[in-house]
ROPATI-874006 format. One record per residue (C-alpha): residue in three letters; residue number from 1; x, y, z. Coordinates in steps of 0.1 Angstrom, whole numbers, plus 5000, padded with zeros to 4 digits. Layout:
<dobas>
ALA NUM X Y Z;
...
</dobas>
This chain:
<dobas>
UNK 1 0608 3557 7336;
UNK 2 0645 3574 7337;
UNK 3 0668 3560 7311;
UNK 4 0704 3559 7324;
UNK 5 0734 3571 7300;
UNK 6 0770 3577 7300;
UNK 7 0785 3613 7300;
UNK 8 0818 3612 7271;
UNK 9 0845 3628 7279;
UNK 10 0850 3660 7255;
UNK 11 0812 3660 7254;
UNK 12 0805 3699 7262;
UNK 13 0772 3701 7255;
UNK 14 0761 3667 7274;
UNK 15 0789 3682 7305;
UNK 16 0770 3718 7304;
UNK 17 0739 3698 7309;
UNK 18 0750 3679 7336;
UNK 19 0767 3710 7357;
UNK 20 0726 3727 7353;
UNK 21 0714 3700 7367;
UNK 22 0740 3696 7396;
UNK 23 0741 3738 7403;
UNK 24 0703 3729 7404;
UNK 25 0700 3698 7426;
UNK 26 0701 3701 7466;
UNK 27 0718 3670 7473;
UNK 28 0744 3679 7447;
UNK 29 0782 3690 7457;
UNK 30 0809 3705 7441;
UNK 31 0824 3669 7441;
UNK 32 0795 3662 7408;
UNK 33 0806 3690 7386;
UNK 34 0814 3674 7352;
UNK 35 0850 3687 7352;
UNK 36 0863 3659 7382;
UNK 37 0859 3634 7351;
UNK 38 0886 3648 7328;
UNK 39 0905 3652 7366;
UNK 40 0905 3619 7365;
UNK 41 0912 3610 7332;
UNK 42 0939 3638 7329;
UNK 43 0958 3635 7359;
UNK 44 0952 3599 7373;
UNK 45 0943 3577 7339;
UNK 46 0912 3564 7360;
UNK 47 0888 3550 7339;
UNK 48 0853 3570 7349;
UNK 49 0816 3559 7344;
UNK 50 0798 3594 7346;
UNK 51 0761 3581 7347;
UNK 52 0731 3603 7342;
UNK 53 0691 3594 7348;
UNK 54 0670 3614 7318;
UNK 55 0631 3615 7321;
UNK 56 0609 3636 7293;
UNK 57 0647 3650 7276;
UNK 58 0659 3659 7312;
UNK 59 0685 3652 7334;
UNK 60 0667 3639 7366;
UNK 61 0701 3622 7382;
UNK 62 0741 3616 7380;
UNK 63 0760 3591 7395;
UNK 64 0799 3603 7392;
UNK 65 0821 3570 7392;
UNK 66 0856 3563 7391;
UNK 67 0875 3526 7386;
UNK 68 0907 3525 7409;
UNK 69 0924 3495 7402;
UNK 70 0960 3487 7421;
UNK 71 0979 3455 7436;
UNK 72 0985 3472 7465;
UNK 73 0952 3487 7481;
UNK 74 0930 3470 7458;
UNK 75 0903 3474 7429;
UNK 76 0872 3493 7437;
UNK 77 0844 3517 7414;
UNK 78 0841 3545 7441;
UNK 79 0824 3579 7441;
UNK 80 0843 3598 7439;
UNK 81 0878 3594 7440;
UNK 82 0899 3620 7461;
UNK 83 0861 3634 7464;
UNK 84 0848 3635 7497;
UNK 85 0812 3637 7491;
UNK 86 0796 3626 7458;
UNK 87 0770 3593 7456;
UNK 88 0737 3600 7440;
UNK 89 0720 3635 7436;
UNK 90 0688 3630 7420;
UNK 91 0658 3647 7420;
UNK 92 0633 3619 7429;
UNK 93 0641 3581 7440;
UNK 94 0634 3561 7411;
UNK 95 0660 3579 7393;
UNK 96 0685 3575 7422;
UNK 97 0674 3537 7424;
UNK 98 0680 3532 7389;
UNK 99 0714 3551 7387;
UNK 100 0726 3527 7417;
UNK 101 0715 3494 7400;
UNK 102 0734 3504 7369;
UNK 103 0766 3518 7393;
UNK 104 0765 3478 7409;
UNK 105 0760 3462 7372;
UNK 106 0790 3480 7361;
UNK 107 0812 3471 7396;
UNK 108 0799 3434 7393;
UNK 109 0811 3441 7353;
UNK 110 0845 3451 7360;
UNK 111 0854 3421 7388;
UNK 112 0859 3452 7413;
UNK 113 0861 3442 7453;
UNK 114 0836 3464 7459;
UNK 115 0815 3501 7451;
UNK 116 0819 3527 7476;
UNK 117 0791 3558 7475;
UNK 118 0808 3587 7496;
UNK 119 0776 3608 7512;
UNK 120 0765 3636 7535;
UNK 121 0737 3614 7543;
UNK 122 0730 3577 7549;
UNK 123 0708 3562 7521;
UNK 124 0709 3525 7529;
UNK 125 0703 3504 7564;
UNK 126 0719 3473 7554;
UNK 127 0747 3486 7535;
UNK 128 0783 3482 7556;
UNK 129 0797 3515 7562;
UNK 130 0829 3533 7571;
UNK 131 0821 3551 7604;
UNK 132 0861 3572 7600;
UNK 133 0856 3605 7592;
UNK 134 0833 3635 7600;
UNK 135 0829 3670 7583;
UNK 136 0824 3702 7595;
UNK 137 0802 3734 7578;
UNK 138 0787 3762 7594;
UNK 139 0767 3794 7584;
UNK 140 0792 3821 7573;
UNK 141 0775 3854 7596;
UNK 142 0767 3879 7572;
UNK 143 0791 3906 7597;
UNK 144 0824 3904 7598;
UNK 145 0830 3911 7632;
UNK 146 0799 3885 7644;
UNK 147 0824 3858 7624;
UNK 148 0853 3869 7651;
UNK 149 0832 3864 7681;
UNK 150 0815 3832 7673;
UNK 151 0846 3813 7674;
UNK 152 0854 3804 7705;
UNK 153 0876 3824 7731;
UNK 154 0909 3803 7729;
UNK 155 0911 3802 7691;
UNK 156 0896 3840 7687;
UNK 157 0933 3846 7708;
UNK 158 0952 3827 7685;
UNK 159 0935 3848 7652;
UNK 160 0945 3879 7669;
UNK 161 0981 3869 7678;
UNK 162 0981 3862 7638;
UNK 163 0972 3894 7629;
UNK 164 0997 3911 7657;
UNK 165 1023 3895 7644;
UNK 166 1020 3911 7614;
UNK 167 1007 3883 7586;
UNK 168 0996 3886 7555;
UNK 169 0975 3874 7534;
UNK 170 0973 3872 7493;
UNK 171 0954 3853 7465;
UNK 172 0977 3835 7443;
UNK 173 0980 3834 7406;
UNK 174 0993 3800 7402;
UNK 175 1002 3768 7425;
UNK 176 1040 3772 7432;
UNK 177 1038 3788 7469;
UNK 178 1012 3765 7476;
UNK 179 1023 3730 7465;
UNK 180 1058 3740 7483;
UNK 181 1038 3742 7516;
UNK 182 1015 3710 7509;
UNK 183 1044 3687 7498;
UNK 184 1066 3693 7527;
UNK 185 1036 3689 7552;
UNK 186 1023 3658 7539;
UNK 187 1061 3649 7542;
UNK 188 1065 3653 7576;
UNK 189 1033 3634 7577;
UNK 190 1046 3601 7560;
UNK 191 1021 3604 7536;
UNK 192 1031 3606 7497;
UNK 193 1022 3640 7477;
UNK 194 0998 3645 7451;
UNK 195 1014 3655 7418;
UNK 196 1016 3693 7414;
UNK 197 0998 3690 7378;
UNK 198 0968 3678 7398;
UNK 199 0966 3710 7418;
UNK 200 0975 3730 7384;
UNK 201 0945 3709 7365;
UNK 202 0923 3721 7393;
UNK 203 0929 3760 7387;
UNK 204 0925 3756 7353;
UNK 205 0895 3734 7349;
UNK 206 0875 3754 7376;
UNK 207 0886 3784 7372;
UNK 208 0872 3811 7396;
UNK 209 0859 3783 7417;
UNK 210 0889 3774 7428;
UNK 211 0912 3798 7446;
UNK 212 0946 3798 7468;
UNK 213 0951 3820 7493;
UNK 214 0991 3821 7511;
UNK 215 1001 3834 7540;
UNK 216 1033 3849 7545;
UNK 217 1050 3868 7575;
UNK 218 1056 3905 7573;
UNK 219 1087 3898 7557;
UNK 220 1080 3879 7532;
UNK 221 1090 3844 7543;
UNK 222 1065 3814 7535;
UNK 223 1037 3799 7559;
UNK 224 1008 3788 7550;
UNK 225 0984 3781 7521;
UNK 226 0953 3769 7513;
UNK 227 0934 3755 7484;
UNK 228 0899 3761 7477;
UNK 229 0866 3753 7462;
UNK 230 0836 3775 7459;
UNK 231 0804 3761 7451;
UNK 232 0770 3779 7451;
UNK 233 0771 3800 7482;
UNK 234 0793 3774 7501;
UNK 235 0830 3778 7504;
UNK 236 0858 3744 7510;
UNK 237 0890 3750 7523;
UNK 238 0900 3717 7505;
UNK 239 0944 3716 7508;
UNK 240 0965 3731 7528;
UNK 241 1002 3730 7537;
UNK 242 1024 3747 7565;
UNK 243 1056 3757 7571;
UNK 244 1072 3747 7606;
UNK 245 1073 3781 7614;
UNK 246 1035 3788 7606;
UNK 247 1024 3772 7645;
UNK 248 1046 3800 7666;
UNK 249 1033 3823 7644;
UNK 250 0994 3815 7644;
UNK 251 0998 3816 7605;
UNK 252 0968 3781 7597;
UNK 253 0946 3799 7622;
UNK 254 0952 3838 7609;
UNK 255 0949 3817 7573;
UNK 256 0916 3803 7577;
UNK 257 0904 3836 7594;
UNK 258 0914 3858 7558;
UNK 259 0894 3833 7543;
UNK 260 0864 3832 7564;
UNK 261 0865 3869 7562;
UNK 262 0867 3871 7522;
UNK 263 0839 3847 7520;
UNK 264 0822 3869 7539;
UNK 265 0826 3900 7520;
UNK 266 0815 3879 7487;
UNK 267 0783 3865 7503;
UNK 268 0793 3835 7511;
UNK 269 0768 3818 7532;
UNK 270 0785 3781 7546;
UNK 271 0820 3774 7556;
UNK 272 0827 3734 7547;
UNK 273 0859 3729 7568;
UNK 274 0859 3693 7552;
UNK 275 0870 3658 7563;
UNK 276 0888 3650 7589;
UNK 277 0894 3613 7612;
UNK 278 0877 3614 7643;
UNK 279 0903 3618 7671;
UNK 280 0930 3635 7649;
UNK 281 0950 3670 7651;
UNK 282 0929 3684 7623;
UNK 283 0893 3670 7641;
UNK 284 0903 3690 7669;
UNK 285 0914 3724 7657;
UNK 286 0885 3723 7636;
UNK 287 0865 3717 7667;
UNK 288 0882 3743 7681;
UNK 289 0868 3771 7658;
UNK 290 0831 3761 7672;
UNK 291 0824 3737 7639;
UNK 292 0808 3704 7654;
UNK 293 0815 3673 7635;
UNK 294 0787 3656 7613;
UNK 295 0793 3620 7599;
UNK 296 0799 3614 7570;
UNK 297 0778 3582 7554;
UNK 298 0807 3558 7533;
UNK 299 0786 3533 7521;
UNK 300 0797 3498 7507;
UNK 301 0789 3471 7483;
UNK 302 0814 3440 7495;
UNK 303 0817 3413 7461;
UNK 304 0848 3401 7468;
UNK 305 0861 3410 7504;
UNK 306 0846 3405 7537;
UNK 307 0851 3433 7552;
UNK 308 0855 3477 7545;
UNK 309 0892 3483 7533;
UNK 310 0910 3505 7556;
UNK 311 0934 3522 7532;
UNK 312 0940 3551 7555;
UNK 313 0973 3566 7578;
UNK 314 0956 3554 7607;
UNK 315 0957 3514 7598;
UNK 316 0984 3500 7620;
UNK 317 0997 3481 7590;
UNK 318 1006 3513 7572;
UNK 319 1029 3525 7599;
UNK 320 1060 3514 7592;
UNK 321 1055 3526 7551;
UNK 322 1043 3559 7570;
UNK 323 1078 3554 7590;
UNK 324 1100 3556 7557;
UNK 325 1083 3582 7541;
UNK 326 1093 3603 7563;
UNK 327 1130 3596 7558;
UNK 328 1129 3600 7522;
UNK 329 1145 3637 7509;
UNK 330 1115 3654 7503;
UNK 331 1129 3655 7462;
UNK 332 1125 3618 7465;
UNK 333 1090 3620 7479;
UNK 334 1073 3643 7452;
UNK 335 1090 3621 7424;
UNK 336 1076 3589 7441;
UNK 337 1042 3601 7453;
UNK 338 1022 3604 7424;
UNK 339 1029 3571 7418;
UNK 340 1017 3555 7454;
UNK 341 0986 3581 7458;
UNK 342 0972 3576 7425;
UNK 343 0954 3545 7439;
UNK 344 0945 3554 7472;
UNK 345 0920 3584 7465;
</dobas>
């Protein structure tokens, strides 16, 4: 029988463990690498329950958790966080059984409204779940050129007008270019930023698996930019931010193109385009590239509400707070938004 433990923060040798068994692991993401706990202790002061199944000295589970407690959009243990695939990844089911008895122990513990598991595949029949949002991945062609022609006609245009008009594309060093681009499109979105030291604790923390490329015109003004993961042979577009300028231009669509072609050139074997809300702008241009959407399996525990919260821009309750968000100078915004987002994840 699996034992099930808690991963300490600061604990590098239990952490290096844990990221051999998730490079290992199928059903593992990038979403369970040990680093997302000191993300969330860092950055967000959640308090995290980073469980592990161990069988004959090895690791034969995790369970990434994450408390998120607010008076606004209530208290939940969720995994993971800002994550949008985590749950269980376990190499056989009595290890995933156990580390989900433990997971509901703990929520029941805490007095939380519920536990949420965010999955790539549905694991329970009875459980409620949130039937919102979709992803997208597809095989990365190993040719460049077989990449251009299998996305579809319309949006192979709009790549080329990008690279008529002259764009370019660059890896960044740092954030700066990038978090000006995401904080004024979220903006215009009436949805509050997260704080630039998350996206600099990202970079740091993962390193070489985490990348941002920016776009810019031919003379040098700002567009576009994107945030990435890479994990295994899979790469995530994860953020991104645009200038008003960047849709004339074809700047997101030459932008995700550069990318797709560098993951290309490294061996890169899946493009995850991510979550998006069925019926949305982003659903739809992702669409348009030839990705088709897959659900994606939010499952629930309900202990004290009757029903899934819907703490998402598309809740009609939400829309006048969307409404002001908007009107606040974007200064204002950034300063604020940290604060709002924090709990929402």
């Amino acid at each position: 029988m699996a034992t099930i433990h808690r991963l300490n923060p600061g604990d590098a040798a239990a952490a290096a463990r844990w990221d051999a068994f998730v490079f290992a692991c199928p059903e593992a993401t990038f979403f369970h690498r040990a680093a997302w706990q000191q993300v969330m202790h860092e950055v967000f002061g959640h308090p995290t329950f980073y469980l592990y199944a161990e069988q004959d000295g090895a690791i034969v589970g995790v369970l990434p958790l994450a408390q998120v407690k607010s008076l606004l959009f209530g208290h939940a243990l969720v995994s993971l966080p800002f994550c949008v695939y985590a749950g269980v990844a376990a190499s056989d089911e009595a290890a995933a059984q156990a580390l989900e008895a433990e997971a509901q122990r703990i929520a029941q513990q805490l007095g939380a409204e519920h536990l949420e598991l965010r999955q790539l595949t549905r694991q329970h029949d009875g459980w409620p779940r949130q039937d919102l949002y979709v992803t997208f991945r597809k095989p990365i062609l190993p040719d460049e050129e077989a990449n251009m022609l299998a996305i579809p006609r319309k949006q192979r245009a709009m790549v080329r007008k990008g690279i008529k008009n002259g764009l370019v594309a660059t890896f960044d060093d740092g954030v700066d270019r990038f978090f000006a681009l995401y904080a004024s499109n979220v903006h215009r979105h009436g949805t509050p930023a997260l704080p630039k030291r998350y996206f600099e604790t990202l970079r740091r923390l993962f390193g070489p698996d985490c990348s941002v490329l920016t776009v810019t015109s031919a003379e040098g003004q700002l567009l576009s930019s994107v945030l990435s993961f890479h994990f295994r042979d899979e790469i995530l577009p994860y953020y991104a931010g645009d200038d008003e300028a960047a849709r004339d231009l074809a700047a997101n669509d030459f932008k995700y193109w550069e990318l797709m072609r560098h993951a290309c050139a490294q061996g890169f074997k899946t493009f995850d385009y991510g979550r998006s809300k069925v019926g949305t702008g982003p659903y739809a241009f992702k669409k348009n590239w030839g990705f088709e959407p897959q659900p994606l399996h939010y499952e629930y525990r309900l202990y004290k509400r009757e029903a899934i919260p819907q703490n998402n821009p598309a809740n009609a309750k939400y829309k006048l707070m969307i409404e002001t968000w908007r009107k606040l100078p974007l200064p204002v915004a950034n300063w604020l938004g940290p604060f709002v987002v924090r709990s929402l994840g």
